[in-house]
LOMAR-780247 format. One record per residue (C-alpha): z, x, y; residue number from 1. Coordinates in Angstrom, 2 decimals. Example, Ala and Ser with C-alpha at 12.3 -4.5 7.8 and 13.67 -1.06 7.14 Angstrom:
<c3 7.80	c1 12.30	c2 -4.50	k 1>
<c3 7.14	c1 13.67	c2 -1.06	k 2>
% end
This chain:
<c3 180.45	c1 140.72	c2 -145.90	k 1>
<c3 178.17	c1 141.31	c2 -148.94	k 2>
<c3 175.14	c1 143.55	c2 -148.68	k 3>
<c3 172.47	c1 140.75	c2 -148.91	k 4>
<c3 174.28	c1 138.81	c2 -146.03	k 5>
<c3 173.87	c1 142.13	c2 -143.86	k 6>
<c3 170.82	c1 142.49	c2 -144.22	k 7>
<c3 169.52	c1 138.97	c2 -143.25	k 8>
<c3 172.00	c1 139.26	c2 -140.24	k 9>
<c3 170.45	c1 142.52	c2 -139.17	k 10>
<c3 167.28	c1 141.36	c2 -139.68	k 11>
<c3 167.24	c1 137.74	c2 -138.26	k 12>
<c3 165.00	c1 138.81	c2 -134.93	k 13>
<c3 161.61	c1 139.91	c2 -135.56	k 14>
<c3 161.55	c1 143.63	c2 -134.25	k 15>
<c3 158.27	c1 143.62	c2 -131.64	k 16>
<c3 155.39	c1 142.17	c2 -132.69	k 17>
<c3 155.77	c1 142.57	c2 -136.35	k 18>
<c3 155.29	c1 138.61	c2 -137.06	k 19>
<c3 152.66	c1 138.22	c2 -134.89	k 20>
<c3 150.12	c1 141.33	c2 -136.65	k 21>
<c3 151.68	c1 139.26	c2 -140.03	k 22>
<c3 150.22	c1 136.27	c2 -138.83	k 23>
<c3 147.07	c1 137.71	c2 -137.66	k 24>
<c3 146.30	c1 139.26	c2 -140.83	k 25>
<c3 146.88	c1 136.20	c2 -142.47	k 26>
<c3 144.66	c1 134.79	c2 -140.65	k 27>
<c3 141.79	c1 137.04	c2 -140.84	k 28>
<c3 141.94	c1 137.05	c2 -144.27	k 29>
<c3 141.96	c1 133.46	c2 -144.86	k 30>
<c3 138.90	c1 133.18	c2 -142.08	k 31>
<c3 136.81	c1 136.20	c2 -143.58	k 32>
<c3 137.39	c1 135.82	c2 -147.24	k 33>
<c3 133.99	c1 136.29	c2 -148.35	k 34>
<c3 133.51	c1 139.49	c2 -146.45	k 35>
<c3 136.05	c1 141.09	c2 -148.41	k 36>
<c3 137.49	c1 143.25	c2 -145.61	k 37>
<c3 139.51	c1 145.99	c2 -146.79	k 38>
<c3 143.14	c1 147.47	c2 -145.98	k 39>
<c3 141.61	c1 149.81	c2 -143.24	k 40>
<c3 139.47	c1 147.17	c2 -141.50	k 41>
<c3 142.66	c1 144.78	c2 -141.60	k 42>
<c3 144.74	c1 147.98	c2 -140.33	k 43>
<c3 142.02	c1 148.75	c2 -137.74	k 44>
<c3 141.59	c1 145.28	c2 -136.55	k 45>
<c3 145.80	c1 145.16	c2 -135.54	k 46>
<c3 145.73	c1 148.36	c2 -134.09	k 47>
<c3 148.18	c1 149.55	c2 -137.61	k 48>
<c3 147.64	c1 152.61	c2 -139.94	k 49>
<c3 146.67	c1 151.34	c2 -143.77	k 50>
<c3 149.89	c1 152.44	c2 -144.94	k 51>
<c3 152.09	c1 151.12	c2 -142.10	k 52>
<c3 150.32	c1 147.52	c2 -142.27	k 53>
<c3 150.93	c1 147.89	c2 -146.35	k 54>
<c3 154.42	c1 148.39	c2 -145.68	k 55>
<c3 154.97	c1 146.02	c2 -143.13	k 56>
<c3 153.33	c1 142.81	c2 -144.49	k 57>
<c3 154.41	c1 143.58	c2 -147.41	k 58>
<c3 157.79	c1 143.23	c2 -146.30	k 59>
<c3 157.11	c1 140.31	c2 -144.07	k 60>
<c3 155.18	c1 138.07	c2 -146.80	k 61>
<c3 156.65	c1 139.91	c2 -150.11	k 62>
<c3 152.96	c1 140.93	c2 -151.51	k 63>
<c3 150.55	c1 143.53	c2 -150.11	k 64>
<c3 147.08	c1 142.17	c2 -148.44	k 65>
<c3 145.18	c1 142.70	c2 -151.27	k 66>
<c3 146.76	c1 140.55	c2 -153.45	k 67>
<c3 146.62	c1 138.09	c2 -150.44	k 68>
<c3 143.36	c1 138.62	c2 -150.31	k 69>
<c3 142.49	c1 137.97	c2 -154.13	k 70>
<c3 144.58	c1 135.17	c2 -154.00	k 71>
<c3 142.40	c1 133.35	c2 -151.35	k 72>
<c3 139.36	c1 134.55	c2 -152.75	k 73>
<c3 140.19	c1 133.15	c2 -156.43	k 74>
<c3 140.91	c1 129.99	c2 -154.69	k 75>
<c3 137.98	c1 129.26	c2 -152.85	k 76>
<c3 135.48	c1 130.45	c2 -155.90	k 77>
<c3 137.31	c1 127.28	c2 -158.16	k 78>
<c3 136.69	c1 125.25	c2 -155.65	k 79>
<c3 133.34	c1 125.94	c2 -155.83	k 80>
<c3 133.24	c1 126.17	c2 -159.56	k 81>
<c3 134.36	c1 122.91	c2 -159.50	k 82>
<c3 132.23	c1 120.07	c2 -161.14	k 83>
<c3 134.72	c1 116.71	c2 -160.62	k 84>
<c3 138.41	c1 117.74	c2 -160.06	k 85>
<c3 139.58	c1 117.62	c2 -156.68	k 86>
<c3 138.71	c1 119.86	c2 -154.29	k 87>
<c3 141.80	c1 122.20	c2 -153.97	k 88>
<c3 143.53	c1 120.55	c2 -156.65	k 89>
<c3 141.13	c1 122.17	c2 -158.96	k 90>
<c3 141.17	c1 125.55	c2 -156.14	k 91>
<c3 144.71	c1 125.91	c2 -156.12	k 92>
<c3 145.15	c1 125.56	c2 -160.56	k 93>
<c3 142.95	c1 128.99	c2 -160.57	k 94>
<c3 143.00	c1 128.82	c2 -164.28	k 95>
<c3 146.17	c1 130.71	c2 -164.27	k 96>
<c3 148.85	c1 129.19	c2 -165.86	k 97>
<c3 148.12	c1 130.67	c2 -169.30	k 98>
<c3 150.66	c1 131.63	c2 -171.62	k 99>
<c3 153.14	c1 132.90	c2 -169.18	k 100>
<c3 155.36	c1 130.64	c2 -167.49	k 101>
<c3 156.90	c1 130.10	c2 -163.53	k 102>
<c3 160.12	c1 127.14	c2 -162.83	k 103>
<c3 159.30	c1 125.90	c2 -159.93	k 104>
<c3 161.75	c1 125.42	c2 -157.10	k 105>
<c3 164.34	c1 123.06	c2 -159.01	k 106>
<c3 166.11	c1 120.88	c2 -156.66	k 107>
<c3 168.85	c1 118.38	c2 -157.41	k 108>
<c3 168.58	c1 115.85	c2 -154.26	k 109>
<c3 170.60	c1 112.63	c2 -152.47	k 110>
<c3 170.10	c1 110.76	c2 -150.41	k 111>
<c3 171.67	c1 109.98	c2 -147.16	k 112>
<c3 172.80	c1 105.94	c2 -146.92	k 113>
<c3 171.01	c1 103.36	c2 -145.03	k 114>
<c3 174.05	c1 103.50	c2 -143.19	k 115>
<c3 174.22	c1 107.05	c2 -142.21	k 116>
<c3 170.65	c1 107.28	c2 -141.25	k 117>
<c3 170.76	c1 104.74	c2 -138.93	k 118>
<c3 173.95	c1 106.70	c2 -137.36	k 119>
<c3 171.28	c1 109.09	c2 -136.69	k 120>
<c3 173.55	c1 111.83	c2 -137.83	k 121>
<c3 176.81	c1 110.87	c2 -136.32	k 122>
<c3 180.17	c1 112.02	c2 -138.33	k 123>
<c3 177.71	c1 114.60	c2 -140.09	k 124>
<c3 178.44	c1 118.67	c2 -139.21	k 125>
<c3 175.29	c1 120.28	c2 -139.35	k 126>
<c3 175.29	c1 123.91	c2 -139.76	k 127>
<c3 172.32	c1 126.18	c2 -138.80	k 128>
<c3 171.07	c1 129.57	c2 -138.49	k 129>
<c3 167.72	c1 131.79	c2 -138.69	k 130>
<c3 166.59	c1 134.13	c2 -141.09	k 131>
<c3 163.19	c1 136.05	c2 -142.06	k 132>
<c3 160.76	c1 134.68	c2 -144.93	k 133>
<c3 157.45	c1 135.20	c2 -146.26	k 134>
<c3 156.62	c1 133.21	c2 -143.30	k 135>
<c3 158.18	c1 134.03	c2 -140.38	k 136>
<c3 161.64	c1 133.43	c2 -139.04	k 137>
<c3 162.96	c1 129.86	c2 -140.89	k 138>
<c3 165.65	c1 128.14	c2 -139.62	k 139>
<c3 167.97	c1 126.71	c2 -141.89	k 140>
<c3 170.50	c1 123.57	c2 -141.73	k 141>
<c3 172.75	c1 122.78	c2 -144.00	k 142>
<c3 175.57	c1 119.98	c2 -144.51	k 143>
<c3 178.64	c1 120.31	c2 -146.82	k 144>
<c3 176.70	c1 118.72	c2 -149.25	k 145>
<c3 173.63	c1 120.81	c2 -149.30	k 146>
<c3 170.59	c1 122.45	c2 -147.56	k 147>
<c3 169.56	c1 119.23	c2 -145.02	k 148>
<c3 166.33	c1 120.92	c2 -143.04	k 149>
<c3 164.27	c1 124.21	c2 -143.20	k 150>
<c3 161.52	c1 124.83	c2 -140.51	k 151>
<c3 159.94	c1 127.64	c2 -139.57	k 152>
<c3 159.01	c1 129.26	c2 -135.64	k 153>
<c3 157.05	c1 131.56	c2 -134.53	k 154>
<c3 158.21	c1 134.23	c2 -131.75	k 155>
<c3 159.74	c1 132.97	c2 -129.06	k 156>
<c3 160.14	c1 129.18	c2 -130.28	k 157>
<c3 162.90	c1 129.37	c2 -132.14	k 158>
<c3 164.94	c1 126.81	c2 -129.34	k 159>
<c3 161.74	c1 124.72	c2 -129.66	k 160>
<c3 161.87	c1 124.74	c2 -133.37	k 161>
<c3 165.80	c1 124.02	c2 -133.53	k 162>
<c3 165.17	c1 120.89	c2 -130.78	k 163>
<c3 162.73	c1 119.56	c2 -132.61	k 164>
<c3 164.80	c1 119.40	c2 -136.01	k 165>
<c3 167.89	c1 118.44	c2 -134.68	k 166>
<c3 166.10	c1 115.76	c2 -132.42	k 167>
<c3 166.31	c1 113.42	c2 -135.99	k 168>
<c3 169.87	c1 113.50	c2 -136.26	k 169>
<c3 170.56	c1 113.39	c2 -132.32	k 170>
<c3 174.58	c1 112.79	c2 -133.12	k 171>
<c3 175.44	c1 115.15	c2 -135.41	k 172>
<c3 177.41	c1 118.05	c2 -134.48	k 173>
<c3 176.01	c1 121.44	c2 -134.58	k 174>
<c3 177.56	c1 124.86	c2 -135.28	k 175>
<c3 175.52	c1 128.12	c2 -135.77	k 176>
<c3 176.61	c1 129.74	c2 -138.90	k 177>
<c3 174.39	c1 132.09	c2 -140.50	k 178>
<c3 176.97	c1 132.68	c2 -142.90	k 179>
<c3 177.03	c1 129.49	c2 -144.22	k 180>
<c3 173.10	c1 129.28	c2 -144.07	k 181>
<c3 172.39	c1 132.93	c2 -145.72	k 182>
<c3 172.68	c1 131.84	c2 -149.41	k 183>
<c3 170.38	c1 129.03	c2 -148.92	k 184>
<c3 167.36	c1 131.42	c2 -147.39	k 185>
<c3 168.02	c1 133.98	c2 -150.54	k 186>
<c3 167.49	c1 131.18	c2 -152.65	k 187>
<c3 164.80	c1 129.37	c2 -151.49	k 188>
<c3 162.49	c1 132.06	c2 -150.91	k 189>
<c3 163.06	c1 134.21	c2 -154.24	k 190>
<c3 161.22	c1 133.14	c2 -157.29	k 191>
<c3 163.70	c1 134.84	c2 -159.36	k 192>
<c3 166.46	c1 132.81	c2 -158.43	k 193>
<c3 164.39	c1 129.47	c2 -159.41	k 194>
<c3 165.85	c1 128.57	c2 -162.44	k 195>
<c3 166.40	c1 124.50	c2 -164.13	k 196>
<c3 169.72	c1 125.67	c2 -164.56	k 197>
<c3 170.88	c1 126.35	c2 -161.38	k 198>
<c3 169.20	c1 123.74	c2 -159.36	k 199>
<c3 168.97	c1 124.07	c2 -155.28	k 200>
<c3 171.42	c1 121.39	c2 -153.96	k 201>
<c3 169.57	c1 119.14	c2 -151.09	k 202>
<c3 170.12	c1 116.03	c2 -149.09	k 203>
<c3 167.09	c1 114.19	c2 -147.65	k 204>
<c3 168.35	c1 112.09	c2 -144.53	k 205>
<c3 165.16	c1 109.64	c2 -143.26	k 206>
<c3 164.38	c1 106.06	c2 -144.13	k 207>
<c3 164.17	c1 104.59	c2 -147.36	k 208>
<c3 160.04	c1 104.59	c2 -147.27	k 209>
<c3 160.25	c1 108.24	c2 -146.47	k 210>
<c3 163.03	c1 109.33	c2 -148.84	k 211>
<c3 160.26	c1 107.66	c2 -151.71	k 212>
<c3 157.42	c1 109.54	c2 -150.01	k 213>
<c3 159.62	c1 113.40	c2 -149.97	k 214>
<c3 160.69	c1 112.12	c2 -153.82	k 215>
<c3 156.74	c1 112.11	c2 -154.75	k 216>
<c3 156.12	c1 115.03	c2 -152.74	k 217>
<c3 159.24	c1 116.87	c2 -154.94	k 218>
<c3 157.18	c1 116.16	c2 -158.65	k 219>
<c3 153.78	c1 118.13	c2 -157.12	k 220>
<c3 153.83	c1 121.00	c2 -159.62	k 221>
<c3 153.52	c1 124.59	c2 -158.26	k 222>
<c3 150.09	c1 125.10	c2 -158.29	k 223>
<c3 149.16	c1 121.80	c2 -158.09	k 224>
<c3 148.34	c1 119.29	c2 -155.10	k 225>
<c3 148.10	c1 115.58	c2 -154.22	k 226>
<c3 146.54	c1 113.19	c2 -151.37	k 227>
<c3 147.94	c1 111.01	c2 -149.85	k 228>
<c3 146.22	c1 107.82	c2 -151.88	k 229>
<c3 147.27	c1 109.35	c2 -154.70	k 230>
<c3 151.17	c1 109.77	c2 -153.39	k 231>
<c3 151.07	c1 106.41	c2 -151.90	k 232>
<c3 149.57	c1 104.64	c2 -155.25	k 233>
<c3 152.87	c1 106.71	c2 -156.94	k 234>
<c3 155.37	c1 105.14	c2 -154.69	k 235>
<c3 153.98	c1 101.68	c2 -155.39	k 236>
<c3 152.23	c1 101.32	c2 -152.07	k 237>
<c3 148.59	c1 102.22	c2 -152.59	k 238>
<c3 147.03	c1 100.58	c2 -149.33	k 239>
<c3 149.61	c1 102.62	c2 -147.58	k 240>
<c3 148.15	c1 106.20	c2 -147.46	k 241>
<c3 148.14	c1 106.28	c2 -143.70	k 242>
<c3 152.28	c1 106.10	c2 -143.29	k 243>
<c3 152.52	c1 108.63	c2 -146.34	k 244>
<c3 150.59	c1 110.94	c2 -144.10	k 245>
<c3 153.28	c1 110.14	c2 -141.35	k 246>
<c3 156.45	c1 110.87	c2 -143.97	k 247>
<c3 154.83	c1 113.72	c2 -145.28	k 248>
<c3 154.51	c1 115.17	c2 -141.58	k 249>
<c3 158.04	c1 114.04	c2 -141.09	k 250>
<c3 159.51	c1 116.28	c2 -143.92	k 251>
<c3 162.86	c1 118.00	c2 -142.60	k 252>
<c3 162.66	c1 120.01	c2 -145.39	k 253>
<c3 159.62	c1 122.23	c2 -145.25	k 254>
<c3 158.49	c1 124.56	c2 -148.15	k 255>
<c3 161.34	c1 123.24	c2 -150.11	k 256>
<c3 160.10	c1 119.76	c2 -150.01	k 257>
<c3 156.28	c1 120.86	c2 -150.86	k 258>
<c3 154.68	c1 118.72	c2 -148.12	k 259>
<c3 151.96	c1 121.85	c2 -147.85	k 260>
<c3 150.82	c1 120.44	c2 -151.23	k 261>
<c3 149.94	c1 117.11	c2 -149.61	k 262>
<c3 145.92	c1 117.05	c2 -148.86	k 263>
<c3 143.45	c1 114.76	c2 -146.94	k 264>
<c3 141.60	c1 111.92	c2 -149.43	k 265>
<c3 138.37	c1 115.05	c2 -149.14	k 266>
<c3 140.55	c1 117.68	c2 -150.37	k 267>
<c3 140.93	c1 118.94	c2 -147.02	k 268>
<c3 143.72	c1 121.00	c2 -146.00	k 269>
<c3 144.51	c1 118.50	c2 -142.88	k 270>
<c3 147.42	c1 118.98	c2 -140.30	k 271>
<c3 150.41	c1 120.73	c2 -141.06	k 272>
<c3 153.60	c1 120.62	c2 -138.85	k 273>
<c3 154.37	c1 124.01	c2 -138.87	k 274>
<c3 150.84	c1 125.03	c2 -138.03	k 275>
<c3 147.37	c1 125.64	c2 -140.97	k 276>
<c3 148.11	c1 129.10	c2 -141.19	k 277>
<c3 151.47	c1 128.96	c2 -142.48	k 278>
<c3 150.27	c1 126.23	c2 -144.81	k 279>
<c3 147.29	c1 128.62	c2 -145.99	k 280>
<c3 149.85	c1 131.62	c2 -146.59	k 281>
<c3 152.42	c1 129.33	c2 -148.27	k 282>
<c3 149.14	c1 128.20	c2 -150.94	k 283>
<c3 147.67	c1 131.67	c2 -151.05	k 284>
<c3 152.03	c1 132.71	c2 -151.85	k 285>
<c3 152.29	c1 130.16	c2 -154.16	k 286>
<c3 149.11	c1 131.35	c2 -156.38	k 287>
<c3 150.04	c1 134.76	c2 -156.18	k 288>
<c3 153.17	c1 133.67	c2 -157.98	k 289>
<c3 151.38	c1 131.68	c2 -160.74	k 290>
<c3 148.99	c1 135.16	c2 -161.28	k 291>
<c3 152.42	c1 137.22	c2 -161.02	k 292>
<c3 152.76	c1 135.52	c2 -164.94	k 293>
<c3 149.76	c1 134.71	c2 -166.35	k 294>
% end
């Protein structure tokens, strides 16, 4: 067993509460933005040292809360900069692409037949396992033919998180392998390993409307985001805005498939599956990355 497989095995669990100061954090910061609260009110407010909460959200979301906190900060003052873009279209841009450059998550995708959707999974072997991410514990699924469905749970739901994805394919078979699984969580979460190149192999099993709708959702640039008009007018069914929302909450394939890019018609941040936190760390992530090269 390689190193990097050891690791994720050792480190599948959260140990205590570490996810759950993460999370509050997270959300304090993306509450209290304009208050600016520093590393020892954050620390003080989660009962953690400064340099033990440094440490250990920086391991948990892979930057340190000031960066976080700059990141939410820069978005919310474009969105108030902002004279006729939309809302967090023009928020999430922050005027940082520049001269350097970022490949998004290239993904080479097929999908499932008519045929074998309606089977609602049957004759497919679905493997499965859970590893840590810059947003708590994901669980992974993947067929023989690439990564199928990614969700994410929070402590204690991870059997509520694995019967909810495995709910859409009721008759396929499932085998926990986090061997099998591991090379799909190093890849998807690690910017370094998103390269044109070497494109992330994925299979998107749903109906034909929603394949169309996760197809849009794949062309949202890093940094960028769409509503759901605009997604629906793409696909050719512009009165249709109302399903796309549906699809688009129906995405087996979080983070990967960039449904968190998806917005109300206002700009608003709306629902997200896997709960408006996550969605506001996975933006606030995704900018620090675009900053990481301008």
């Amino acid at each position: 067993m390689n190193a990097e497989l050891a690791i994720l095995e050792r480190d599948v669990t959260p140990v205590g509460n570490d996810y759950e100061i993460v999370r509050r954090v997270i959300e304090k910061i993306s509450l209290d933005y304009r208050d600016q609260p520093s590393l020892e009110a954050l620390a003080a407010d989660v009962g953690e040292t400064p340099t033990g909460l440094q440490k250990l959200f920086t391991r948990w979301a892979g930057l340190s809360p000031k960066t976080f906190l700059q990141a939410v900060t820069l978005d919310h003052a474009r969105r108030l900069l902002d004279d006729g873009m939309p809302l967090l279209e023009a928020s999430l841009e922050l005027g940082m692409s520049g001269p350097g450059r970022l490949h998004d998550l290239f993904v080479t995708h097929e999908a499932i037949s008519p045929g074998e959707y309606k089977a609602r999974g049957e004759g497919l072997v679905i493997r499965y396992g859970y590893h840590l991410s810059p947003f708590g514990l994901a669980l992974v699924m993947a067929t023989d033919r690439g990564l199928a469905g990614l969700a994410f749970a929070d402590p204690g739901e991870e059997q509520a998180a694995f019967k909810d994805m495995s709910s859409r394919w009721p008759n396929a078979a499932y085998v926990e392998d986090i061997s099998a699984t591991a090379p799909y969580a190093a890849r998807v979460f690690d910017p370094a390993r998103w390269r044109a190149e070497e494109p992330l192999r994925v299979v998107l099993i749903g109906t034909d409307f929603q394949v169309r709708v996760w197809e849009a959702l794949l062309k949202i640039p890093l940094g960028r985001a769409r509503a759901y008009s605009e997604i629906a007018a793409e696909i050719g069914k512009p009165s249709a805005s109302r399903a796309v929302g549906a699809a688009v909450g129906a995405n087996p394939l979080s983070f990967v498939v960039p449904c968190h890019r998806a917005l109300g018609k206002s700009g608003a941040l709306t629902g997200y599956h896997w709960g408006l936190t996550r969605k506001r760390a996975i933006l606030g992530w995704e900018a620090c990355q675009l900053q990481a090269v301008a």
